[in-house]
NUTI-389610 format. One record per atom (N, C-alpha, C): x, y, z; residue in three letters; atom name. Coordinates in pm, whole numbers. Layout:
<sites>
<site><x>X</x><y>Y</y><z>Z</z><residu>Ala</residu><atome>CA</atome></site>
...
</sites>
This chain:
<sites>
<site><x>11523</x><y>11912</y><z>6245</z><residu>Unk</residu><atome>N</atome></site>
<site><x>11485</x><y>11861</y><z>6375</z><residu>Unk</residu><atome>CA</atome></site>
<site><x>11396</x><y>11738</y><z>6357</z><residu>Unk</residu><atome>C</atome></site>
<site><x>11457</x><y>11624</y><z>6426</z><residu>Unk</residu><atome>N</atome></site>
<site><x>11332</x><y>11532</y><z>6436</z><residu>Unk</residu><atome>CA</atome></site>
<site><x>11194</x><y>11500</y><z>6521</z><residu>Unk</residu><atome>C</atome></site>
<site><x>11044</x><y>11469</y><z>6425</z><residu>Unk</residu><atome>N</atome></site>
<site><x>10989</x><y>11464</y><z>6506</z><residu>Unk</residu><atome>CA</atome></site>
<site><x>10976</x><y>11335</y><z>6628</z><residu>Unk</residu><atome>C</atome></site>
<site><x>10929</x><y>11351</y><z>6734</z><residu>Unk</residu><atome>N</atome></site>
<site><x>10903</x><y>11215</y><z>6849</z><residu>Unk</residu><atome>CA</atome></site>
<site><x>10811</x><y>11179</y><z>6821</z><residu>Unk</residu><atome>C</atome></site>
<site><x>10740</x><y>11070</y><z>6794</z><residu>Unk</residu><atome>N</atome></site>
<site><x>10634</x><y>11042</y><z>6768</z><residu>Unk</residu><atome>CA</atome></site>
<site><x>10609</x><y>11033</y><z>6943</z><residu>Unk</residu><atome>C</atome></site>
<site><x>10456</x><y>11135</y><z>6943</z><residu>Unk</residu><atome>N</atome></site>
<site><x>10423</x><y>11113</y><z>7104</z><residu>Unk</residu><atome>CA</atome></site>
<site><x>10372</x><y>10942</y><z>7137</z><residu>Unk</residu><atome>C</atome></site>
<site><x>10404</x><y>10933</y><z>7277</z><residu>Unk</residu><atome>N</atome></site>
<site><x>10337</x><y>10811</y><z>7356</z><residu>Unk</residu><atome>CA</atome></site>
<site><x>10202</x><y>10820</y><z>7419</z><residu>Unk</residu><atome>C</atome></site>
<site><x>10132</x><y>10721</y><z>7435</z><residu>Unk</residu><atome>N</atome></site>
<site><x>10037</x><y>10767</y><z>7508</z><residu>Unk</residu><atome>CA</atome></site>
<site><x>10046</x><y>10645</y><z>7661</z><residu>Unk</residu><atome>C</atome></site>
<site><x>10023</x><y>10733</y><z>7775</z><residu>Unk</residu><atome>N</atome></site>
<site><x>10079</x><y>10726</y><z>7905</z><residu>Unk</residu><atome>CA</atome></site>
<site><x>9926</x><y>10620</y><z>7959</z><residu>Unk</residu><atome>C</atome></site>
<site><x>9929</x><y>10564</y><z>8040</z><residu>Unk</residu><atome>N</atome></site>
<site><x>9857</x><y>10516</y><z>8123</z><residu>Unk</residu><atome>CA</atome></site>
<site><x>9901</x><y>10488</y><z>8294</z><residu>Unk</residu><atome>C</atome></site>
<site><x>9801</x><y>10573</y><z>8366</z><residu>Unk</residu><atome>N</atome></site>
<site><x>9892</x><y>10605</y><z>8525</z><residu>Unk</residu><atome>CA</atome></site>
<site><x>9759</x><y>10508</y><z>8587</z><residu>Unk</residu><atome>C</atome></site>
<site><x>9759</x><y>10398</y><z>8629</z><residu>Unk</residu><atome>N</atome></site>
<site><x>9606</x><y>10384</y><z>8695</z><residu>Unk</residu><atome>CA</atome></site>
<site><x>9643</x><y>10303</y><z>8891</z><residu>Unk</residu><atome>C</atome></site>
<site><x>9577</x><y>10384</y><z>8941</z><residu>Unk</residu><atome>N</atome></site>
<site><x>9630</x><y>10311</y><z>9081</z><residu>Unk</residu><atome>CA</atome></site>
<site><x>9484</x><y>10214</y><z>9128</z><residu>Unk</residu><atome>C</atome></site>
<site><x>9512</x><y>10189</y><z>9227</z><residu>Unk</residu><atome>N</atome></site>
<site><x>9434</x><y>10053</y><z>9337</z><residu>Unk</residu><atome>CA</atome></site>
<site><x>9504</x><y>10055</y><z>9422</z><residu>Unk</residu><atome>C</atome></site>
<site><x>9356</x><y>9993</y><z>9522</z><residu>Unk</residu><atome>N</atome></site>
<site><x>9402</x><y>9966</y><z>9627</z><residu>Unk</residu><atome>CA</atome></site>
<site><x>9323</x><y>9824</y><z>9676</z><residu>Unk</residu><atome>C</atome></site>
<site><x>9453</x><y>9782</y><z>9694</z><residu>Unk</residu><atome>N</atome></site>
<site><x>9399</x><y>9624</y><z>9766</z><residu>Unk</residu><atome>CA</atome></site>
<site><x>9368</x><y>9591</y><z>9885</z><residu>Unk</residu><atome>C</atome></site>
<site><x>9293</x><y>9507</y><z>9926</z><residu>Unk</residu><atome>N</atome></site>
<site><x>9262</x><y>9428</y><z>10087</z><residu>Unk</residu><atome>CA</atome></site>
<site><x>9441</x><y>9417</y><z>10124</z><residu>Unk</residu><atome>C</atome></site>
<site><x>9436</x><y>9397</y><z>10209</z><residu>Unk</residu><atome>N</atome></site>
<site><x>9600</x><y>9362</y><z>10266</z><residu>Unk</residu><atome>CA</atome></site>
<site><x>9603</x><y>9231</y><z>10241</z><residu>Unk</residu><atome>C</atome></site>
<site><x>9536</x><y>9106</y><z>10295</z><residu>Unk</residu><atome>N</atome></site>
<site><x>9534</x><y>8960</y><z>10270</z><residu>Unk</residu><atome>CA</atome></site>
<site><x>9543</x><y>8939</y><z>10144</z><residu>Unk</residu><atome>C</atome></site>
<site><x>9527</x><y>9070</y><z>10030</z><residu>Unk</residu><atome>N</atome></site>
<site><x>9533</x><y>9008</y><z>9905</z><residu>Unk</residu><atome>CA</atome></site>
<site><x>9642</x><y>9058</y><z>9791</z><residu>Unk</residu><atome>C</atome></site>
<site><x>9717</x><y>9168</y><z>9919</z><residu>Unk</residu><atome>N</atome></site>
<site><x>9818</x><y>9212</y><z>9796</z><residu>Unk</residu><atome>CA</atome></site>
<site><x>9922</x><y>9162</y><z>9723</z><residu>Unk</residu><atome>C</atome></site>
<site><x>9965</x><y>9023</y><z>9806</z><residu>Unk</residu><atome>N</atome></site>
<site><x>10045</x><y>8971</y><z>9719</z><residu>Unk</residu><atome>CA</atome></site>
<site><x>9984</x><y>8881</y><z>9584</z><residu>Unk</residu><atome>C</atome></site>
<site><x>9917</x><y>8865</y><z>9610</z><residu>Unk</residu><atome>N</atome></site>
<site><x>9851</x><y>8785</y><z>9492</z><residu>Unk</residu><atome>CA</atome></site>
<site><x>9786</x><y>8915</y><z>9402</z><residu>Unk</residu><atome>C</atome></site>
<site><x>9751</x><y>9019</y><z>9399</z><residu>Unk</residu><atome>N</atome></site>
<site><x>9720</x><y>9096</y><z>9358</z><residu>Unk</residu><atome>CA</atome></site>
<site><x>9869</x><y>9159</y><z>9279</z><residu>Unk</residu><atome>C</atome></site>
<site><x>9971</x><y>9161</y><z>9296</z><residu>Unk</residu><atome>N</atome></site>
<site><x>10110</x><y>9227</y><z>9301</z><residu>Unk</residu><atome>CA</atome></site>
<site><x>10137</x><y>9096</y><z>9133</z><residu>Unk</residu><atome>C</atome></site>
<site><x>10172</x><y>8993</y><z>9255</z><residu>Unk</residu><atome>N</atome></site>
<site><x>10141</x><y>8878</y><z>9135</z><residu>Unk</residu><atome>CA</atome></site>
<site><x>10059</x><y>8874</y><z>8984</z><residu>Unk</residu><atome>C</atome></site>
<site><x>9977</x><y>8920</y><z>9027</z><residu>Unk</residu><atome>N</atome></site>
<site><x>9873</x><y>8956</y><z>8927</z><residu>Unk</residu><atome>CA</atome></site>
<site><x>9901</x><y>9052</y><z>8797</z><residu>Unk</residu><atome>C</atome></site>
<site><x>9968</x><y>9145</y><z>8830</z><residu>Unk</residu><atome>N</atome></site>
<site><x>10023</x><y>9274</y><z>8800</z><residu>Unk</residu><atome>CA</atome></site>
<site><x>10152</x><y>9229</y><z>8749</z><residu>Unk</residu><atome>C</atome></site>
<site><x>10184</x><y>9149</y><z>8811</z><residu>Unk</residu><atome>N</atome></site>
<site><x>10340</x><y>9132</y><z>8739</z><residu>Unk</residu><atome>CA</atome></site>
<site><x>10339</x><y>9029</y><z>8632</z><residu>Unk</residu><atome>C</atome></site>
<site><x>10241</x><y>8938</y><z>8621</z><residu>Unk</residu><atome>N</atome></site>
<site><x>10189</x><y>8869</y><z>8499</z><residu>Unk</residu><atome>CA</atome></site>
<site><x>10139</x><y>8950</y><z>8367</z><residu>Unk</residu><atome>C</atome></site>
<site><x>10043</x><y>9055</y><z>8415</z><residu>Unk</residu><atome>N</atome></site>
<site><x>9989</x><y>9160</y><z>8330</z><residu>Unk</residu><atome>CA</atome></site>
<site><x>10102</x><y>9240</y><z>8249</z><residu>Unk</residu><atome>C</atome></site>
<site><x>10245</x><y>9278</y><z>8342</z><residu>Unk</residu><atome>N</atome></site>
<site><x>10305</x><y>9371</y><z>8284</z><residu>Unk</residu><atome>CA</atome></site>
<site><x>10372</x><y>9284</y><z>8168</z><residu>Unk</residu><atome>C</atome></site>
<site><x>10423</x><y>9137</y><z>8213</z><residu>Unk</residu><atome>N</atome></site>
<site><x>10492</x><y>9053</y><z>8139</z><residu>Unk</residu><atome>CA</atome></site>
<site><x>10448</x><y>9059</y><z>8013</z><residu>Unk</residu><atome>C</atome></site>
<site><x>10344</x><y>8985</y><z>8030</z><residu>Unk</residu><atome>N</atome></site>
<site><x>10292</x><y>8920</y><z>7903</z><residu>Unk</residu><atome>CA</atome></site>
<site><x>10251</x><y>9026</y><z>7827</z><residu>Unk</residu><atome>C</atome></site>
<site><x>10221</x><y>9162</y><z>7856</z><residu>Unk</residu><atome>N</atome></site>
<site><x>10191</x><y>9320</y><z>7788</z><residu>Unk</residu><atome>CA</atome></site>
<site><x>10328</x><y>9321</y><z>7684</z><residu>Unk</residu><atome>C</atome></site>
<site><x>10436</x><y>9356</y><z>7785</z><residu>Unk</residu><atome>N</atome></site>
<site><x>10586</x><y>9351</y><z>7724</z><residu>Unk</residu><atome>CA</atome></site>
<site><x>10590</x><y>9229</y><z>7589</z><residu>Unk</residu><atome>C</atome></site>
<site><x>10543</x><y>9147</y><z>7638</z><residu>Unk</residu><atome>N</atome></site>
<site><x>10611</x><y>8984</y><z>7559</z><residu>Unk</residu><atome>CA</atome></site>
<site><x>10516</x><y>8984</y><z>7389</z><residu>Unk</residu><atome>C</atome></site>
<site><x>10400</x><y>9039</y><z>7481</z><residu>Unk</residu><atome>N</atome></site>
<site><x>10315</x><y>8974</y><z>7356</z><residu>Unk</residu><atome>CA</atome></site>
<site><x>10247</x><y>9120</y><z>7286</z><residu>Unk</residu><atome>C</atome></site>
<site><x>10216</x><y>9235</y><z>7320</z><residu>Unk</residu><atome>N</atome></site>
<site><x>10235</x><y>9368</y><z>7242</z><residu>Unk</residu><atome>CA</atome></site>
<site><x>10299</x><y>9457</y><z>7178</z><residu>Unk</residu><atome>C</atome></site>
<site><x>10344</x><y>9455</y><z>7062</z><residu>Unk</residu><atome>N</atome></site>
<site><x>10414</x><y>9510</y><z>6998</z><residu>Unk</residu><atome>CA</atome></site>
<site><x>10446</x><y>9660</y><z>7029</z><residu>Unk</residu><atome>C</atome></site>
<site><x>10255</x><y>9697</y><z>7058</z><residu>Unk</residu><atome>N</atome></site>
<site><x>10262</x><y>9867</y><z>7098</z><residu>Unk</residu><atome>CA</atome></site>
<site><x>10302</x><y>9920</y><z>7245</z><residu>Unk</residu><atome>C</atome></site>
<site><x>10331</x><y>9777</y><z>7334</z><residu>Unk</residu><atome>N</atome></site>
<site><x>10336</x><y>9843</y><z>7474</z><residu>Unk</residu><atome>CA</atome></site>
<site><x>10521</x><y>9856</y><z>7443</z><residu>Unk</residu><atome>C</atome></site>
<site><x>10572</x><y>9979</y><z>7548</z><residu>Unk</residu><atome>N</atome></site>
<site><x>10693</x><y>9977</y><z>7577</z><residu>Unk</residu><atome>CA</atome></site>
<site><x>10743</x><y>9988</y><z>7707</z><residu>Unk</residu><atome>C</atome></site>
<site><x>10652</x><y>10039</y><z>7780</z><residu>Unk</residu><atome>N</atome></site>
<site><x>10636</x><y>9994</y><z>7900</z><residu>Unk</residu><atome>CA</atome></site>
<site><x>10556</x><y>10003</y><z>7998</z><residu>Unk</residu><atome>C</atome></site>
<site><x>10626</x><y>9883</y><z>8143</z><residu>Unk</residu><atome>N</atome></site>
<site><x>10489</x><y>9859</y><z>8210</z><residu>Unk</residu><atome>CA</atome></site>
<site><x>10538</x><y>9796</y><z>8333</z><residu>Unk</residu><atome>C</atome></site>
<site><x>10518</x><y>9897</y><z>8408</z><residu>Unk</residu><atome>N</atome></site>
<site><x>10611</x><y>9915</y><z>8550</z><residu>Unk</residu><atome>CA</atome></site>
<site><x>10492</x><y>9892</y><z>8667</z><residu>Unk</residu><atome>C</atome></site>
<site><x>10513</x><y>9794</y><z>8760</z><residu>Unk</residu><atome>N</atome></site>
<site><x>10432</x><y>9771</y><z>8917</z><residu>Unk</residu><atome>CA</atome></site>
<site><x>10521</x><y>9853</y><z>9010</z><residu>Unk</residu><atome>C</atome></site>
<site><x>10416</x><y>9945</y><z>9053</z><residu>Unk</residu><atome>N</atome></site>
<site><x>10466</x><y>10008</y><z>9163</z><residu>Unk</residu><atome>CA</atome></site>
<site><x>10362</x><y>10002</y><z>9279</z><residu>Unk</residu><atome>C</atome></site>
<site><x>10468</x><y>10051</y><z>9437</z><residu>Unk</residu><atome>N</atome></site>
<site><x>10384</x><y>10016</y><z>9562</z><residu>Unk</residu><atome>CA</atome></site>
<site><x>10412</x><y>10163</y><z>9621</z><residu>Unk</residu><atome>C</atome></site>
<site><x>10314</x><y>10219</y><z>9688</z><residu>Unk</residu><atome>N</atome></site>
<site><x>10303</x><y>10375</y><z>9771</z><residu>Unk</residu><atome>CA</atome></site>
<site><x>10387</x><y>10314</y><z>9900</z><residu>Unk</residu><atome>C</atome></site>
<site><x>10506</x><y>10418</y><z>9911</z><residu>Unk</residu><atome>N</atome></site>
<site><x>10578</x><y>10442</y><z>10055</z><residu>Unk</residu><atome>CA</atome></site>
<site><x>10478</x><y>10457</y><z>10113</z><residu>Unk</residu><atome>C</atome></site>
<site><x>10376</x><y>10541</y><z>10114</z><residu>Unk</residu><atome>N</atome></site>
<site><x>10290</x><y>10554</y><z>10209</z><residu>Unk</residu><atome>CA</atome></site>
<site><x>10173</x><y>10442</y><z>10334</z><residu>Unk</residu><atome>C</atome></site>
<site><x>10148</x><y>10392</y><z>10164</z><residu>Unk</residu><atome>N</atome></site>
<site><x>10022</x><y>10300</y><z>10160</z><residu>Unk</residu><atome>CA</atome></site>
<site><x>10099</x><y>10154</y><z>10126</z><residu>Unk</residu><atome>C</atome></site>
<site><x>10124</x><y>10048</y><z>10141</z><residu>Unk</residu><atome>N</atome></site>
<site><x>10187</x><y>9978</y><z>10053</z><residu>Unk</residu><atome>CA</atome></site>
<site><x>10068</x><y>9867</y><z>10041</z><residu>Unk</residu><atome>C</atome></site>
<site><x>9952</x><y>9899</y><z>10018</z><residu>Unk</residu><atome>N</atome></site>
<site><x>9790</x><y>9866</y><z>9965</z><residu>Unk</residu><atome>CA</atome></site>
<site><x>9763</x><y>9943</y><z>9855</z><residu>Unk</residu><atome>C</atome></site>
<site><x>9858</x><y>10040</y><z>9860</z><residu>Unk</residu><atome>N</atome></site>
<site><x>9809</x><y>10148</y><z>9721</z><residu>Unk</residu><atome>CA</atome></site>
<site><x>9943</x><y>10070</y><z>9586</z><residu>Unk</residu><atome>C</atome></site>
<site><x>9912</x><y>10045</y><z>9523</z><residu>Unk</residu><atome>N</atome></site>
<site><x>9950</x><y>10011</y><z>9379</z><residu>Unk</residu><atome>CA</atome></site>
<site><x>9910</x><y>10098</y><z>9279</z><residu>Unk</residu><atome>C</atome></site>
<site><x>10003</x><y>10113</y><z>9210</z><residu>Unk</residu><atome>N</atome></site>
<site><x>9982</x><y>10186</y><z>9049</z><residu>Unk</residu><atome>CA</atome></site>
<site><x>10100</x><y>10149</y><z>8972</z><residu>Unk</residu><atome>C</atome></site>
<site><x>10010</x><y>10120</y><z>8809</z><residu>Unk</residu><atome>N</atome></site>
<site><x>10059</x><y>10085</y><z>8738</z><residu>Unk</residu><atome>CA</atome></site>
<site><x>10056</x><y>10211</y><z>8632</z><residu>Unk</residu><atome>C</atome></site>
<site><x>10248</x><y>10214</y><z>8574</z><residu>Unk</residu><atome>N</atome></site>
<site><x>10270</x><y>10309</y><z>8496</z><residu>Unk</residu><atome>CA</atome></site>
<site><x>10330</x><y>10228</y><z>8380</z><residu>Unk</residu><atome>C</atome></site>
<site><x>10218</x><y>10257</y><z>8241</z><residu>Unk</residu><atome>N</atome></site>
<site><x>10238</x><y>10184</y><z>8078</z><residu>Unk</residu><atome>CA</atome></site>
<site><x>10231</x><y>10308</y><z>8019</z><residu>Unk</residu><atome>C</atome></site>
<site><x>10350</x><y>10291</y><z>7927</z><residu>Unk</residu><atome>N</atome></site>
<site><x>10360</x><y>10353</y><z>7794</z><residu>Unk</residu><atome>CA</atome></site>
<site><x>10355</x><y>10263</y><z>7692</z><residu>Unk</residu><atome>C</atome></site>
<site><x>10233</x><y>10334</y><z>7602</z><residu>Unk</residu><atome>N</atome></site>
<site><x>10230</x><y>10248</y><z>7484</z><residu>Unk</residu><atome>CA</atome></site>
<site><x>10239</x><y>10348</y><z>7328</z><residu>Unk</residu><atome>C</atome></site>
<site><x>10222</x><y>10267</y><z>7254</z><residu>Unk</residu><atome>N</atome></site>
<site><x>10291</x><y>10369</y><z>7117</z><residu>Unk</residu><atome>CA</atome></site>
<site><x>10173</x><y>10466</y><z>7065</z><residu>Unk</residu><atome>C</atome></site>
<site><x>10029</x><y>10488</y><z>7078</z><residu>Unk</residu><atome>N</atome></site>
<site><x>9929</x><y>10512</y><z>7068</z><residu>Unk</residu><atome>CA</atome></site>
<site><x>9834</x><y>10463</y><z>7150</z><residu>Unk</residu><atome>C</atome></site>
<site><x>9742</x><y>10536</y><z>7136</z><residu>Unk</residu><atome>N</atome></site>
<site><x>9568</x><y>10519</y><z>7224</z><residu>Unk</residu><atome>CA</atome></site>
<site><x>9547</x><y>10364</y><z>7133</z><residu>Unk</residu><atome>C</atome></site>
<site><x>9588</x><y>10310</y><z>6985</z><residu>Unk</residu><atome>N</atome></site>
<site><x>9526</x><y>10239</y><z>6961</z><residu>Unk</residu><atome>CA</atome></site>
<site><x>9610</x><y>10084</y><z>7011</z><residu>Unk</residu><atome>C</atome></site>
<site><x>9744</x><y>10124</y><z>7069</z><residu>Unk</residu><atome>N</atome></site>
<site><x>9805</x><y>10074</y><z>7121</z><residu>Unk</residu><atome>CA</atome></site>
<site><x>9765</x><y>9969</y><z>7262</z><residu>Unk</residu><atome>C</atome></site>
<site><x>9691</x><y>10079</y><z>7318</z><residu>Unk</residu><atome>N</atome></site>
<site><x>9663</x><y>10058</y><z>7419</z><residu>Unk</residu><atome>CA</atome></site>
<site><x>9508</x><y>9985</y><z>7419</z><residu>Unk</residu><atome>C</atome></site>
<site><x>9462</x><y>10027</y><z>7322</z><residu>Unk</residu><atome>N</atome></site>
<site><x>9340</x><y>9996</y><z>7290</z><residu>Unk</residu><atome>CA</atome></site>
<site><x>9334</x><y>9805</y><z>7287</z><residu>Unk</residu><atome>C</atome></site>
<site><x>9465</x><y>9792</y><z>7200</z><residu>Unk</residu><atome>N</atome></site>
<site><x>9445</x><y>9636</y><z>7163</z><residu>Unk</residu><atome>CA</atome></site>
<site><x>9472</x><y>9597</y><z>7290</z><residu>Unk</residu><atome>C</atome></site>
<site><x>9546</x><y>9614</y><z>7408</z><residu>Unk</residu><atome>N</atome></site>
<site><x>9608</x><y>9546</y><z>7511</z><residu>Unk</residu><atome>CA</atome></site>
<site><x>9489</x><y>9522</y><z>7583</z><residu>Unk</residu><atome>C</atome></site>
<site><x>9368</x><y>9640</y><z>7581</z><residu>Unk</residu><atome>N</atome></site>
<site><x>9248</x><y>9565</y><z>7627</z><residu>Unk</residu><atome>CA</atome></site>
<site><x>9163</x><y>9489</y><z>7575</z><residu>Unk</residu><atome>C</atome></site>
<site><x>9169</x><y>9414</y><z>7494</z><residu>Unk</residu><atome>N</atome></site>
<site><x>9123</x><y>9316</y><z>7435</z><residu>Unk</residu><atome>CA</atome></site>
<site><x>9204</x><y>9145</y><z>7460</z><residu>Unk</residu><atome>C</atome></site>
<site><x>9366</x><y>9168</y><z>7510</z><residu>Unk</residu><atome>N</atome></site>
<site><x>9420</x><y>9064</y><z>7489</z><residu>Unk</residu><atome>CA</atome></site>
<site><x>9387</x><y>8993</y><z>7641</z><residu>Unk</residu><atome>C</atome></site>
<site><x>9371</x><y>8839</y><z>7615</z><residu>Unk</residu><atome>N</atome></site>
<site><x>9375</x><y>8759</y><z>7728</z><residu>Unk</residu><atome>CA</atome></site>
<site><x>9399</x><y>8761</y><z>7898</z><residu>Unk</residu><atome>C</atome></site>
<site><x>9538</x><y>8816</y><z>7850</z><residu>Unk</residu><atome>N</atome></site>
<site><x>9586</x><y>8826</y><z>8018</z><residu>Unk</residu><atome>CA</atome></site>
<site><x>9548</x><y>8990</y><z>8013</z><residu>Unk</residu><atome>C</atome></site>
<site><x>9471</x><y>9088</y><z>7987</z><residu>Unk</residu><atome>N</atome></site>
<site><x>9394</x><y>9186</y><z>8046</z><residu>Unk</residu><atome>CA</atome></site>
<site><x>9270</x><y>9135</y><z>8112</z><residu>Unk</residu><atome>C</atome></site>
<site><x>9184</x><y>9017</y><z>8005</z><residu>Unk</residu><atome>N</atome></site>
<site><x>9086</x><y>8953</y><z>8113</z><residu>Unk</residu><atome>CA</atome></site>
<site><x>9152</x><y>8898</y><z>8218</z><residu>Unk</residu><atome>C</atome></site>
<site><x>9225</x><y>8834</y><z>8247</z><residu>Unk</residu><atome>N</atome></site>
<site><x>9250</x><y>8794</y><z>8385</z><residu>Unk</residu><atome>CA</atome></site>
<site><x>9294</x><y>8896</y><z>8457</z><residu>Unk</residu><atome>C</atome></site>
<site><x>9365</x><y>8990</y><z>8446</z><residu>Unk</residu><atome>N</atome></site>
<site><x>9388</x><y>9093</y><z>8547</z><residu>Unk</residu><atome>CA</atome></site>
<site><x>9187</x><y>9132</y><z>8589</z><residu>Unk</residu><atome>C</atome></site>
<site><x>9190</x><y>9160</y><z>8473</z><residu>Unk</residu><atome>N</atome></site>
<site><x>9047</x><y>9231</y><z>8483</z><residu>Unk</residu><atome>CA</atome></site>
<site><x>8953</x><y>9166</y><z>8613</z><residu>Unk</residu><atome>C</atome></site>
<site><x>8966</x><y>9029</y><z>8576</z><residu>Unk</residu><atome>N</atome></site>
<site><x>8866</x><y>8941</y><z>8652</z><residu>Unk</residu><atome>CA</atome></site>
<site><x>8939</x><y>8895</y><z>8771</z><residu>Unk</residu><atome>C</atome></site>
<site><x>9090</x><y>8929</y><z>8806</z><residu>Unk</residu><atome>N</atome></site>
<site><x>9117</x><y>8963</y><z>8921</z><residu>Unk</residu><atome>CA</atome></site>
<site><x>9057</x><y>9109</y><z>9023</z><residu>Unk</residu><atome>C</atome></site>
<site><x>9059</x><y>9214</y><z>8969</z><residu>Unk</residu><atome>N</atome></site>
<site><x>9049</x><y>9258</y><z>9041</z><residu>Unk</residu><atome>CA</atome></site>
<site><x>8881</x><y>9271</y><z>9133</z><residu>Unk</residu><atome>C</atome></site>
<site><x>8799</x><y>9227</y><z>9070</z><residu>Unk</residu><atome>N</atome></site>
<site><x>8663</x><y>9167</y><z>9133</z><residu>Unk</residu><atome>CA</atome></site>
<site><x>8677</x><y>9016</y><z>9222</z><residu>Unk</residu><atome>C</atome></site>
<site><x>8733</x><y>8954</y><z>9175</z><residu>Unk</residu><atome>N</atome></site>
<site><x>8801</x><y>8874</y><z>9277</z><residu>Unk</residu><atome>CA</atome></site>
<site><x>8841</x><y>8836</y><z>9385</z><residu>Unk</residu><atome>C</atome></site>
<site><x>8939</x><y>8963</y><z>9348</z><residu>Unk</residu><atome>N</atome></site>
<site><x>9053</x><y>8968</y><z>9462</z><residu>Unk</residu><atome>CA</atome></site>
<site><x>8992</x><y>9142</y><z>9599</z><residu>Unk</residu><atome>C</atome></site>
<site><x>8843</x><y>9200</y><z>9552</z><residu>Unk</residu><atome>N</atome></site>
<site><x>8779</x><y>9296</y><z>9655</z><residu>Unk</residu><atome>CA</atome></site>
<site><x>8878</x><y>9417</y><z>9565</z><residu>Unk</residu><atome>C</atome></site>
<site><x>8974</x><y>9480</y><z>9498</z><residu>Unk</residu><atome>N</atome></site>
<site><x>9057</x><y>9563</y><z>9431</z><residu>Unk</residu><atome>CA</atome></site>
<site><x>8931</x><y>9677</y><z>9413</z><residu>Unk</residu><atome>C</atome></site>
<site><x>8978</x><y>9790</y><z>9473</z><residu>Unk</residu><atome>N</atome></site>
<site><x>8909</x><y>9924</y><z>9433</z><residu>Unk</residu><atome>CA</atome></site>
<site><x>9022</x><y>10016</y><z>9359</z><residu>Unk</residu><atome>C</atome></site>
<site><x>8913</x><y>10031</y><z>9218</z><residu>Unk</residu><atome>N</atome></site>
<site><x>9007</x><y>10120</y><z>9155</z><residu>Unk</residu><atome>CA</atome></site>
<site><x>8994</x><y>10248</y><z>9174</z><residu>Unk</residu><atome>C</atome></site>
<site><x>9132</x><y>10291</y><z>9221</z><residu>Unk</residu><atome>N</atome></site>
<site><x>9120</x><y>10453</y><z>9279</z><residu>Unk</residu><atome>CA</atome></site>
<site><x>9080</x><y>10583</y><z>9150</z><residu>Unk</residu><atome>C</atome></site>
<site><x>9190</x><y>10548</y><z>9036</z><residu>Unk</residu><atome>N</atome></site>
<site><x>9165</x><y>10665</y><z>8923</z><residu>Unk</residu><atome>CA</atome></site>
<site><x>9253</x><y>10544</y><z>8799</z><residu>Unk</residu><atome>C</atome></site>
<site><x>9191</x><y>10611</y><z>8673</z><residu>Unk</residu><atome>N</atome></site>
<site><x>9330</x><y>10580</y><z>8585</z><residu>Unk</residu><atome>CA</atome></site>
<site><x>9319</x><y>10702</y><z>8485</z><residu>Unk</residu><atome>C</atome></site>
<site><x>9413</x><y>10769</y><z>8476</z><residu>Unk</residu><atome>N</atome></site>
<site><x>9461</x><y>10877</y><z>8422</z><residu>Unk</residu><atome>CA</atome></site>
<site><x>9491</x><y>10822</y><z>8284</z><residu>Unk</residu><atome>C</atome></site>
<site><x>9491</x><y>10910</y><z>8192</z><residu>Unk</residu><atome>N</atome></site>
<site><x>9577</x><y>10883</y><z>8049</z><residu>Unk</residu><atome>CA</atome></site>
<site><x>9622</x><y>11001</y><z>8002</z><residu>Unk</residu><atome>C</atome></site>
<site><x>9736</x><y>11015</y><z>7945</z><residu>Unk</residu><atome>N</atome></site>
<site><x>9821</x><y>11131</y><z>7902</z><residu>Unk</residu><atome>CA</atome></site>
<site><x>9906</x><y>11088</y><z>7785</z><residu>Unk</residu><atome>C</atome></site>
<site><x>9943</x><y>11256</y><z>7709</z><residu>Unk</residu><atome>N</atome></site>
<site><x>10000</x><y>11199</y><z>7593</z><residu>Unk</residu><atome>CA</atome></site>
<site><x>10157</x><y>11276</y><z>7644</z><residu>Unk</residu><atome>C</atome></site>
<site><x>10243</x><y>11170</y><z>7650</z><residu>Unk</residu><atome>N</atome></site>
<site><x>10436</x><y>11229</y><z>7663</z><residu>Unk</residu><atome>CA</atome></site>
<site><x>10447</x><y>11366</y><z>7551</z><residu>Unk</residu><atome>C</atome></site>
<site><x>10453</x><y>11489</y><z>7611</z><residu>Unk</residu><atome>N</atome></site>
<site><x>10533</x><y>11591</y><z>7521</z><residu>Unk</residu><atome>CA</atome></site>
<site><x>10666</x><y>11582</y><z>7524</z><residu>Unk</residu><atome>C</atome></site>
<site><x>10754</x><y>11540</y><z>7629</z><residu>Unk</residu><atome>N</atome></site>
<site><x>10892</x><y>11565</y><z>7628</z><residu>Unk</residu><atome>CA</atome></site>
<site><x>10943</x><y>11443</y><z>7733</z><residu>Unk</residu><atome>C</atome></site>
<site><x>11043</x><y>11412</y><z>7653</z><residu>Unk</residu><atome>N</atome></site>
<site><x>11134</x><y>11449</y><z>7566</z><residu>Unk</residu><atome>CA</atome></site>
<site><x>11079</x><y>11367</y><z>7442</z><residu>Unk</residu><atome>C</atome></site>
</sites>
């Protein structure tokens, strides 16, 4: 049987001013890019919007390890997200981290 090497998950939501979600969305979709483009350890990194709320955003990254994830906060375009979301009024609701058991 082979082993999976586990992932480690990152679930983190926000919620934006309304006047600012598109640029905030924007924001997020730069972050996921350049995560993808320029991290070896990210595999993925998905912008999502709440049916409910469509002010509520969360972003769902899988990366290959915690240390994975670790470097992505250090790289460039994490400061600019970062220093968007003070910016842009962004309250961060939660960010969860989990490790994938299955599959």
């Amino acid at each position: 049987m082979e082993t999976r090497k586990s992932n480690f998950t990152v679930i983190a939501e926000f919620e934006v001013p309304a006047e600012h979600r598109q640029e905030f969305l924007d924001l997020c979709r730069f972050d996921a890019e350049r995560s993808l483009q320029d991290e070896p350890g990210c595999q993925q990194f998905d912008v999502n919007t709440s049916e409910d709320n469509p002010n509520i955003i969360a972003l769902y990254e899988i990366y290959d390890d915690r240390a994975a994830f670790d470097v992505h906060t250090t790289m460039p375009h994490f400061a600019t997200f970062s220093d968007g979301l003070e910016r842009l009024s962004v309250r961060k609701i939660q960010v969860r981290f989990f490790t994938r058991q299955h599959p």
